[in-house]
C-alpha positions in Angstrom: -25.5 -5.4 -62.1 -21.8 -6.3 -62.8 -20.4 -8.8 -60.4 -18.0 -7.5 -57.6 -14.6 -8.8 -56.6 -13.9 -9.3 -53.0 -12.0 -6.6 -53.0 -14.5 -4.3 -54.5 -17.0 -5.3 -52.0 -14.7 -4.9 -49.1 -13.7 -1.4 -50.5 -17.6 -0.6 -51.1 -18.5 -1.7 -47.3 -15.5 0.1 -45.6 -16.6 3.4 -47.4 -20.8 2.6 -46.4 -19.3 2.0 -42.5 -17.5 4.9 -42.2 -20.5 6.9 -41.1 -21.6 4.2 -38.7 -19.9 5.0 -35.5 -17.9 1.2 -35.4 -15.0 1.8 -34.4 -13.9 -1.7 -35.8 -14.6 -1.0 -39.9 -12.6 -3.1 -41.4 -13.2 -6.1 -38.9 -17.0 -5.7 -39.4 -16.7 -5.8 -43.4 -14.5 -8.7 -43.2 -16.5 -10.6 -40.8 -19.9 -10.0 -42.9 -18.8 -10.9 -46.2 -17.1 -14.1 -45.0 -20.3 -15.0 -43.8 -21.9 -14.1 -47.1 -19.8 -16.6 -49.0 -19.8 -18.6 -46.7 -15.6 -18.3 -46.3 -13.2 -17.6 -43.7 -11.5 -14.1 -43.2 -8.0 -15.6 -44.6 -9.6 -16.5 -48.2 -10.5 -12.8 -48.7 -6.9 -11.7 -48.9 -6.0 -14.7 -50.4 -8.4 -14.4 -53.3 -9.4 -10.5 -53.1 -10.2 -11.1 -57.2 -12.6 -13.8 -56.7 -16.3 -12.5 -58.1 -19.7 -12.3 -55.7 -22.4 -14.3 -56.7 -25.5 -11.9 -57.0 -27.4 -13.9 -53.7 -23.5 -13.3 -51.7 -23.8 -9.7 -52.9 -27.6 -8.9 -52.2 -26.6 -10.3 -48.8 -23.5 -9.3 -47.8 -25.4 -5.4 -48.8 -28.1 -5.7 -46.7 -26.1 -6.5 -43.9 -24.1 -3.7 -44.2 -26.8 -1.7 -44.6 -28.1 -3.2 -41.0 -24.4 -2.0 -39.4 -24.3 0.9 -40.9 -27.6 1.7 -39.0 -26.1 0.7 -35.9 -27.0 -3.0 -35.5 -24.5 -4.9 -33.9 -22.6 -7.7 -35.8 -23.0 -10.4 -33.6 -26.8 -9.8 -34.0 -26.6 -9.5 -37.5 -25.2 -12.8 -37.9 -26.5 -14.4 -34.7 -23.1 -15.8 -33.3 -19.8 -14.4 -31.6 -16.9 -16.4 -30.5 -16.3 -16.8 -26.8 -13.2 -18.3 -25.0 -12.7 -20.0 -28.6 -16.3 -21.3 -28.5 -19.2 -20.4 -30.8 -22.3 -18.6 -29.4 -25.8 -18.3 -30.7 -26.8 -14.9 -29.9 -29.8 -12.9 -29.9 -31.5 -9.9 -28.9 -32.5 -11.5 -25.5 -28.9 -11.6 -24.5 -25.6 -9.8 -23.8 -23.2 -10.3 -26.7 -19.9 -12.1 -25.2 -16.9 -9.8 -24.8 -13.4 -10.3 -24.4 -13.0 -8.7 -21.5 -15.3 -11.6 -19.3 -12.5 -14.1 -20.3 -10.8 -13.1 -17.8 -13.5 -13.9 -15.5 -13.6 -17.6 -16.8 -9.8 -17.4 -16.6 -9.9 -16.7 -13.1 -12.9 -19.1 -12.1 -10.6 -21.7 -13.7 -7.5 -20.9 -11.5 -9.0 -21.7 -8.6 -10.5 -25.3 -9.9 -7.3 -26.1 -10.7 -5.7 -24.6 -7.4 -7.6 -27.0 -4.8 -9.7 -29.7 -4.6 -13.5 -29.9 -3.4 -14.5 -31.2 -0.3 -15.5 -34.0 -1.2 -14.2 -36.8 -4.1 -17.3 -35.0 -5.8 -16.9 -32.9 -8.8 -16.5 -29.2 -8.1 -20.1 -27.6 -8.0 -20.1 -24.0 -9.9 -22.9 -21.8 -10.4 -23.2 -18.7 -12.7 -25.5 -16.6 -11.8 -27.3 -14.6 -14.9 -25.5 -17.0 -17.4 -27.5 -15.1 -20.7 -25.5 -16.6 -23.6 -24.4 -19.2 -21.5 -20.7 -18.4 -22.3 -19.9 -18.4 -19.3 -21.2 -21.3 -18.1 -20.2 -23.5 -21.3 -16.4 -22.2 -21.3 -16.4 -23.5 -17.5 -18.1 -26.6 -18.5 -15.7 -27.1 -21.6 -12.7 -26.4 -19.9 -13.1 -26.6 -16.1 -11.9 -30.0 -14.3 -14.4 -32.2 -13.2 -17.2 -29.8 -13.0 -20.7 -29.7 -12.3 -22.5 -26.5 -13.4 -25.6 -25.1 -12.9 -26.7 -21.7 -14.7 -29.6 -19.9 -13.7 -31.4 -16.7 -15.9 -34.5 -14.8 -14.5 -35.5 -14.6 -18.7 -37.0 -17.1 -20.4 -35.8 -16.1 -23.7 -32.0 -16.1 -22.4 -32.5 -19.3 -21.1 -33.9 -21.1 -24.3 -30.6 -19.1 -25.9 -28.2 -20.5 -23.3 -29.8 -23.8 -23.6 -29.1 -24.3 -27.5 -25.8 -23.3 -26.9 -25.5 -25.9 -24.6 -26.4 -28.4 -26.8 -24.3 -27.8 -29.8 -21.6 -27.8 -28.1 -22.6 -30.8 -26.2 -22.2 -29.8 -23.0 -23.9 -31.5 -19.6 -25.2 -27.9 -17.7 -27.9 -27.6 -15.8 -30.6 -24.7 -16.5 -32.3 -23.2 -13.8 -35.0 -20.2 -14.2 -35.1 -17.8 -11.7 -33.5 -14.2 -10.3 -30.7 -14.7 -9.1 -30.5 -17.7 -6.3 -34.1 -18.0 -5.8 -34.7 -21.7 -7.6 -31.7 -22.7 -5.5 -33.2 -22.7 -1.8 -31.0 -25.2 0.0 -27.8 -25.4 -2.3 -24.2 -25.0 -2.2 -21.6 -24.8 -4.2 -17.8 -24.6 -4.4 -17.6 -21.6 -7.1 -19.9 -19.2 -7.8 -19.3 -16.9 -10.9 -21.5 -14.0 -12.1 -21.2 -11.3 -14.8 -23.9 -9.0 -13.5 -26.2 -6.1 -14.7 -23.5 -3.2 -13.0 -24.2 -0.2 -15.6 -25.5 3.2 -13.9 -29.1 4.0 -15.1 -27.5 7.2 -15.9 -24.3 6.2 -17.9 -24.4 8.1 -21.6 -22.8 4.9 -23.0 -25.8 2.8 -22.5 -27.2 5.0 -25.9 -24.0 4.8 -27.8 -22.5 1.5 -29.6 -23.6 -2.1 -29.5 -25.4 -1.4 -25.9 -28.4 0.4 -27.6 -29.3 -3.5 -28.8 -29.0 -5.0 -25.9 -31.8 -6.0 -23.1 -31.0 -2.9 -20.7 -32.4 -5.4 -17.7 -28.8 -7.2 -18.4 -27.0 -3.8 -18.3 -28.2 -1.6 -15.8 -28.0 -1.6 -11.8 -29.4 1.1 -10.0 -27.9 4.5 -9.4 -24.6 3.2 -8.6 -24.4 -0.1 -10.6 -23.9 -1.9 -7.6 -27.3 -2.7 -6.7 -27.5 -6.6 -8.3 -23.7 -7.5 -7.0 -25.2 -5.9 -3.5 -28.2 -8.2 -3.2 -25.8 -11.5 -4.5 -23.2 -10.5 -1.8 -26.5 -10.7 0.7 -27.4 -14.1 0.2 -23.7 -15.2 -1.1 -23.2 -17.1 2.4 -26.2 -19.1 2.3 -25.5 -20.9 -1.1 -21.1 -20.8 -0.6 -19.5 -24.2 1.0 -16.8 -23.7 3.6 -13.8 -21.7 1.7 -15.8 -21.1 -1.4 -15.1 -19.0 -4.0 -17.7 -16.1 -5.2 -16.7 -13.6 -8.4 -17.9 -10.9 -9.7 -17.1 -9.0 -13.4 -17.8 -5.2 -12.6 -17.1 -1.8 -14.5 -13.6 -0.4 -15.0 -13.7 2.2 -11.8 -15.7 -0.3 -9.2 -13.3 -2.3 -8.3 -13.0 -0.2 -4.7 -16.7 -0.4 -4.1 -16.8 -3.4 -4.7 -13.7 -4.5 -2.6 -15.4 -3.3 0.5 -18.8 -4.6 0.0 -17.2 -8.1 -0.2 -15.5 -6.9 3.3 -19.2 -5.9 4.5 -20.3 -9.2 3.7 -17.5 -11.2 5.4 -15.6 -12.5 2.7 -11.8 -13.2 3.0 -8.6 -13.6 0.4 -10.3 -10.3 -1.5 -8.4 -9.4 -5.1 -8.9 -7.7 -8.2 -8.0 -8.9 -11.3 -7.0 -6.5 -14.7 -9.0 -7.8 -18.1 -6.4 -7.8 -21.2 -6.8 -4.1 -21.9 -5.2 -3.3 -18.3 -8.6 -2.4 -16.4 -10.0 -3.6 -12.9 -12.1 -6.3 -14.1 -13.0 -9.1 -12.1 -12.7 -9.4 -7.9 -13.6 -12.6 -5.9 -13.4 -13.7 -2.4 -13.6 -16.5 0.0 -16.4 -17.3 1.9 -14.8 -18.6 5.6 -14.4 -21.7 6.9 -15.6 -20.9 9.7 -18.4 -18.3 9.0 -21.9 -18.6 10.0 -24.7 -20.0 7.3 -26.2 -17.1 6.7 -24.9 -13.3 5.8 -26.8 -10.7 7.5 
């Protein structure tokens, strides 16, 4: 077989994608062959004549043969970069997006903005942590934090874990649906990028989504069923003027306004993700309010 430049190979993949329905070719090809030598994305345009090894080419081949069949990258090559962080990734779990940056971006607003109750460290929780991006960009970034994460999936959990752990990271795993291992706590922050998908939504069988666990996708007829029942119990596990936020599809930013109203939250807002979209809305649990929601 003769040997392939970079270039060649590039070229080669780009053509082999075109039928795969990414609509991010040239990313995906640059981000597998790097992997197959073992380079980053700069070096292939800075030596787009430098020759595959046979292994590098057998590799970088069959994993383009896995995208072009619809496989997502991130599973391909069992990482993706969150909030600059890298994240094992697996089958089990959601692969990070952009778009939930803005979610830790928010969470971290309001750690900075006030202080706890007490000279304690701020006490977070995200609830359905999967990857554990969420959690670990908190952790890496958040001041003075304490955070707990809690998954209802073993599998996710043991991902979330090892994520933990290379980065080094002090987070505390809990397994369990939502807040049931919690009975009794409280926190100032509560973050959670729920399942919020319709059953019925067409785009849960195009794209990367066909690979994911559809337990972490879907909600119900309306999406809203998950965010519902955490907005029940919300009151129970928030301290006096804490903070609980939700990421939610682009048009359910309304729905979910109001529900937060239902459930006596205060200080509601919705924040836009980078591509312009209702993303993320949050509220504050009263001061006052009683210790349990209704």
């Amino acid at each position: 077989m003769t040997a392939l430049t970079i270039a060649q190979a590039l070229s080669n993949a780009k053509q082999m994608l075109s039928t795969s329905g990414s609509d991010s070719i040239d990313l995906d090809a640059e981000l597998l062959l790097a992997n197959a030598i073992g380079r980053n994305r700069t070096y292939l345009y800075t030596w787009p004549e430098a020759l595959l090894t046979e292994t590098q080419s057998q590799q970088f081949f069959d994993d383009v043969t896995q995208r072009q069949a619809g496989t997502p990258v991130a599973h391909i090559l069992q990482t993706r970069e969150f909030w600059g962080l890298p994240f094992k990734v697996t089958e089990a779990t959601l692969i990070p997006r952009p778009d939930t940056e803005i979610l830790v971006e928010t969470a971290l607003e309001k750690l900075t903005a006030g202080t706890p109750e007490t000279d304690q460290a701020w006490s977070v929780l995200d609830l359905g942590t999967g990857s554990g991006a969420i959690a670990c960009a908190l952790a890496s970034s958040g001041p003075n934090c304490r955070v707990t994460a809690v998954d209802f999936s073993p599998q996710a959990l043991a991902v979330a874990k090892e994520n933990a752990q290379r980065l080094d990271l002090d987070i505390r795993f809990c397994s369990g649906s939502w807040f049931e291992p919690l009975a009794g706590e409280r926190f100032e922050l509560i973050v959670s990028n729920p399942p919020y998908i319709r059953e019925d939504d067409p785009h849960l069988s195009q794209g990367d989504v066909r690979f994911e666990p559809l337990t972490a996708l879907t909600s119900g007829e309306t999406g809203l069923d998950d965010i519902t029942q955490i907005l029940q119990q919300a009151g129970r596990h928030l301290k006096p003027n804490g903070w609980l936020m939700f990421e939610h599809g682009y048009d359910q930013a309304d729905a979910v306004q109001t529900l937060f109203r239902q459930y006596g939250f205060e200080s509601i807002e919705t924040r836009r993700d980078y591509g312009g979209q209702p993303r993320v809305t949050f509220g504050q649990w009263p001061k006052t309010a009683a210790n349990e929601t209704c």
